[in-house]
C-alpha positions as CSV (number, residue, x, y, z in Angstrom):
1,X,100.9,136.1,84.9
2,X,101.2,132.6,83.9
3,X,98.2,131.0,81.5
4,X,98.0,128.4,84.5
5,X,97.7,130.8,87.3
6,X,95.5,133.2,85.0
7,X,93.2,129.9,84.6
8,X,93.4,128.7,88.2
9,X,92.0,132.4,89.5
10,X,89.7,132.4,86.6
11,X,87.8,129.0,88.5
12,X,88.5,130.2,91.6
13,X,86.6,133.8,91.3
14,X,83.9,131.3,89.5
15,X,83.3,129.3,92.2
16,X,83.3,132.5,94.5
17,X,81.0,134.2,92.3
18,X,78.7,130.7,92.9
19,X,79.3,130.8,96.6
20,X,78.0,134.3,96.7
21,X,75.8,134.5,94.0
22,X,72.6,133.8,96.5
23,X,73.5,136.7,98.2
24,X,74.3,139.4,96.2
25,X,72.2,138.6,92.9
26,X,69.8,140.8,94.0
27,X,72.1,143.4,93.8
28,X,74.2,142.5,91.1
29,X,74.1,145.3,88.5
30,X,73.6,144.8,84.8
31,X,77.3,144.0,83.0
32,X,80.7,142.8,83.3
33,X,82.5,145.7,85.5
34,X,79.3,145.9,87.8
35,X,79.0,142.1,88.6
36,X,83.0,141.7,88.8
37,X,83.1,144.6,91.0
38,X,79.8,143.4,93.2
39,X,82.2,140.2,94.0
40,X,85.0,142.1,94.9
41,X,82.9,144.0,97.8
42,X,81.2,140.3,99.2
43,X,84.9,139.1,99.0
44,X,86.3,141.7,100.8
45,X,83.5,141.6,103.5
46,X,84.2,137.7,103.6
47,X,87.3,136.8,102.6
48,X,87.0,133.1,103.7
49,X,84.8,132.8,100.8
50,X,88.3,132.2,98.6
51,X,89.4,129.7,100.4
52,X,86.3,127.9,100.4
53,X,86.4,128.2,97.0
54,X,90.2,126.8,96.6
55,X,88.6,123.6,98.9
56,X,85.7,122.9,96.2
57,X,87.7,123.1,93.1
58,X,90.3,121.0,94.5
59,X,87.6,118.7,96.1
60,X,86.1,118.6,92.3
61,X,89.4,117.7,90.8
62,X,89.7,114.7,93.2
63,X,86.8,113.4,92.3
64,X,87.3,113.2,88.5
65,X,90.5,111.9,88.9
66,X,89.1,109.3,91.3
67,X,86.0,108.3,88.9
68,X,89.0,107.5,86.8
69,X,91.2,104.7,88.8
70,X,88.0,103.6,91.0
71,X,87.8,100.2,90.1
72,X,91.4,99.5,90.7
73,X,91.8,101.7,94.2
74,X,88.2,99.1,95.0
75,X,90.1,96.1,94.2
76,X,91.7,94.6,97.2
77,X,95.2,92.7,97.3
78,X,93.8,89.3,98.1
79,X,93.1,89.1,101.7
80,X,94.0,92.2,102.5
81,X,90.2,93.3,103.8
82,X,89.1,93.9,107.1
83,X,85.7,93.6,107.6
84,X,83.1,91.6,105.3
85,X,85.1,90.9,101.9
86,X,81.8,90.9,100.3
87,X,80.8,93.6,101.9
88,X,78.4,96.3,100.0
89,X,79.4,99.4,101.8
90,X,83.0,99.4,100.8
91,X,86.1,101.9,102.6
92,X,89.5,101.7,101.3
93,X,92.2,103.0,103.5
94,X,95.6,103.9,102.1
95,X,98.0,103.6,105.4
96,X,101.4,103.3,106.8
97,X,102.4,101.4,109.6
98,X,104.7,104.0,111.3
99,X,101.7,106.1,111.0
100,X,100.2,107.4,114.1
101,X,97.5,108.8,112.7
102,X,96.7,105.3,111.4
103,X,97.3,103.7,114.5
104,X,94.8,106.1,115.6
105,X,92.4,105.2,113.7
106,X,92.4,101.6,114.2
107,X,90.0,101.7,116.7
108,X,87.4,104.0,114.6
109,X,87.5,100.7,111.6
110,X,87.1,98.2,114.0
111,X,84.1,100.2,115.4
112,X,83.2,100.5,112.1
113,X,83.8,96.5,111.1
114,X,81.7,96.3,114.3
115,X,78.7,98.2,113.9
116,X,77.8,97.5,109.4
117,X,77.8,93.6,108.3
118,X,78.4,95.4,105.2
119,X,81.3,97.3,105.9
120,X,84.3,96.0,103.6
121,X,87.8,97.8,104.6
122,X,90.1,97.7,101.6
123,X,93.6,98.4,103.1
124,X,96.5,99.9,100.9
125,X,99.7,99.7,101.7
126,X,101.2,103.0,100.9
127,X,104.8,102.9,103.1
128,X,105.9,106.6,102.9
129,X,106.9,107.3,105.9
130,X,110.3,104.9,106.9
131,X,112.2,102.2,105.3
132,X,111.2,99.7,107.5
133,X,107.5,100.4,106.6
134,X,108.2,99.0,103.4
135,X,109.1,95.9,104.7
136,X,106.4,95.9,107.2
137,X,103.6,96.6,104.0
138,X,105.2,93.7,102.1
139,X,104.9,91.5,105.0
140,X,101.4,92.4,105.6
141,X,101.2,91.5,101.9
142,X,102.6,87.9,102.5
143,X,100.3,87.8,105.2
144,X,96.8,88.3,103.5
145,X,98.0,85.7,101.0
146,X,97.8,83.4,104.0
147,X,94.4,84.8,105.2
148,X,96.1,86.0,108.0
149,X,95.9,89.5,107.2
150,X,93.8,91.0,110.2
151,X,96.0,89.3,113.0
152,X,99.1,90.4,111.7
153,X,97.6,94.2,110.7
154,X,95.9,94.3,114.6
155,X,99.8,92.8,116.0
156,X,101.2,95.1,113.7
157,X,100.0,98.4,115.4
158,X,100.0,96.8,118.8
159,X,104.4,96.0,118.6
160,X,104.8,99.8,117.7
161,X,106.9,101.5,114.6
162,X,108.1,99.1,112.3
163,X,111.4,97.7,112.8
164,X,113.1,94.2,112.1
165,X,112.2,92.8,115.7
166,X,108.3,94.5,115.4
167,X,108.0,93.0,112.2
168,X,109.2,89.6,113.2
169,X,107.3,89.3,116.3
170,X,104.1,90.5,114.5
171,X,104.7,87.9,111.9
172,X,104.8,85.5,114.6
173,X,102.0,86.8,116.8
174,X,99.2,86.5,113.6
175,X,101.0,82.8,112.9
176,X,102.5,83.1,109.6
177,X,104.2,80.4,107.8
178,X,107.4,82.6,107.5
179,X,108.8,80.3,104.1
180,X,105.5,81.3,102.4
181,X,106.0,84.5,103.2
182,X,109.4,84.9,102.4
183,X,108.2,83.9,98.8
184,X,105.6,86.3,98.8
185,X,107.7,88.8,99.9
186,X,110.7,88.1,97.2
187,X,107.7,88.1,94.4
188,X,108.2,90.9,92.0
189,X,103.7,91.1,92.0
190,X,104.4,92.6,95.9
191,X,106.7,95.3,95.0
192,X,104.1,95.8,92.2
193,X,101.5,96.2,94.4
194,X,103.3,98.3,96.7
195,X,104.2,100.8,93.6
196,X,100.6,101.2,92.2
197,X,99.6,102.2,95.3
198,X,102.2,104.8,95.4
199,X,101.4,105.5,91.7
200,X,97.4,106.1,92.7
201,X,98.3,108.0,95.9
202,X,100.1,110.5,93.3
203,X,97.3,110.3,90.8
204,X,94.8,111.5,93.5
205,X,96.8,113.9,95.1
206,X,96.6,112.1,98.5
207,X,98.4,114.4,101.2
208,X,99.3,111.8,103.2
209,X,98.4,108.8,105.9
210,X,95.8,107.6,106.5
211,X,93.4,108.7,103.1
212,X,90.4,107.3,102.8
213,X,88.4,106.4,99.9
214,X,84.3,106.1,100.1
215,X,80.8,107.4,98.7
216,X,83.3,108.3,95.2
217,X,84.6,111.1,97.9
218,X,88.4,110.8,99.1
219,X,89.0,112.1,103.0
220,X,92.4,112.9,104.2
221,X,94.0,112.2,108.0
222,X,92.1,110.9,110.8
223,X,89.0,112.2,110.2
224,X,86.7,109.8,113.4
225,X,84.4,107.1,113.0
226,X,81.5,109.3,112.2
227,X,82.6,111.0,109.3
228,X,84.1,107.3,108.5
229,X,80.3,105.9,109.0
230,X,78.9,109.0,106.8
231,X,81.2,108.2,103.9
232,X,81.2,104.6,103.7
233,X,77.2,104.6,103.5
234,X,77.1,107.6,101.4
């Protein structure tokens, strides 16, 4: 057995010892081979308790690696905030525009944006999905250096997945000066931008779009607005 895999089973029998250890310390007999063997019996009678184990560690692990980047995943591309950009209660979204999930979840953020003054959406652009969603992400990019960011993101989902003409027609629906975009777009600081995101998706272990970052706690998928409200104002 590998030192990693001898490690990782090692944490994970800890934390199941600690998920059971309420219930069975009564009974836990006095030394190694008794207590090892009194978690082997609650494990077998619950063998969820594993799993739930595997979700903490990992959810542990997250969370260090996120105390480590926060202030850069909390800084926003400028513009690119939906929502109060002063706003105290802060939820950064990592998203793709031929996302569904994301486009699903439009409506929970602008119920969110809706309901808390204080509610500051940071978007990231993390274009995983298609090739044309990176030129979607870098015109969104272009378009929050015009303040233009929120028309364009809401035109965005409206035209459908990402293509030349849905790209073009958002562009033109939120307004954009489309020379000052260009530039923004051919700036090397866009595809920068673009790359740390990518970079910190890795770092955190993000399984995908939409992830959400709020409360120091990262969510995955489209979780609803009430788990959305929970987190932001946790």
């Amino acid at each position: 057995m590998s030192q990693f895999r001898t490690i990782a089973l090692a944490s994970l029998f800890g934390l199941a010892g600690g998920l059971v250890g309420a219930s069975i310390a009564p009974m836990l007999p006095f030394g190694h081979a008794g207590q090892v063997k009194a978690v082997r019996e609650a494990l077998l009678e619950r063998p969820e308790i594993l799993s739930e184990a595997a979700e903490k560690l990992k959810s542990g692990e997250a969370e260090k690696q996120l105390a480590q980047v926060a202030p850069q995943a909390l800084k926003a591309w400028p513009g690119a905030v939906i929502g109060n950009p002063q706003g105290k209660h802060v939820l950064v979204e990592f998203m793709d525009y031929a996302c569904g999930y994301c486009r699903a979840s439009e409506e929970d953020v602008a119920k969110l944006v809706a309901a808390d003054p204080q509610a500051q959406v940071v978007i990231r652009q993390l274009p995983i999905l298609t090739p044309e969603s990176v030129d979607a992400a870098k015109m969104a990019l272009a378009a929050a250096k015009q303040g233009k960011y929120a028309a364009f993101h809401k035109a965005m989902f409206a035209a459908g997945r990402p293509n030349a003409q849905t790209i073009a027609a958002s562009a033109q629906t939120a307004a954009l000066d489309m020379a000052a975009a260009q530039k923004v777009i051919a700036d090397p600081a866009t595809q920068a931008e673009i790359e740390a995101n990518l970079a910190l998706a890795r770092h955190l272990g993000l399984g995908g779009t939409p992830s959400w970052i709020a409360g120091g706690k990262i969510l995955g998928g489209a979780v609803g607005y009430d788990a959305l409200a929970a987190a932001i104002k946790g």
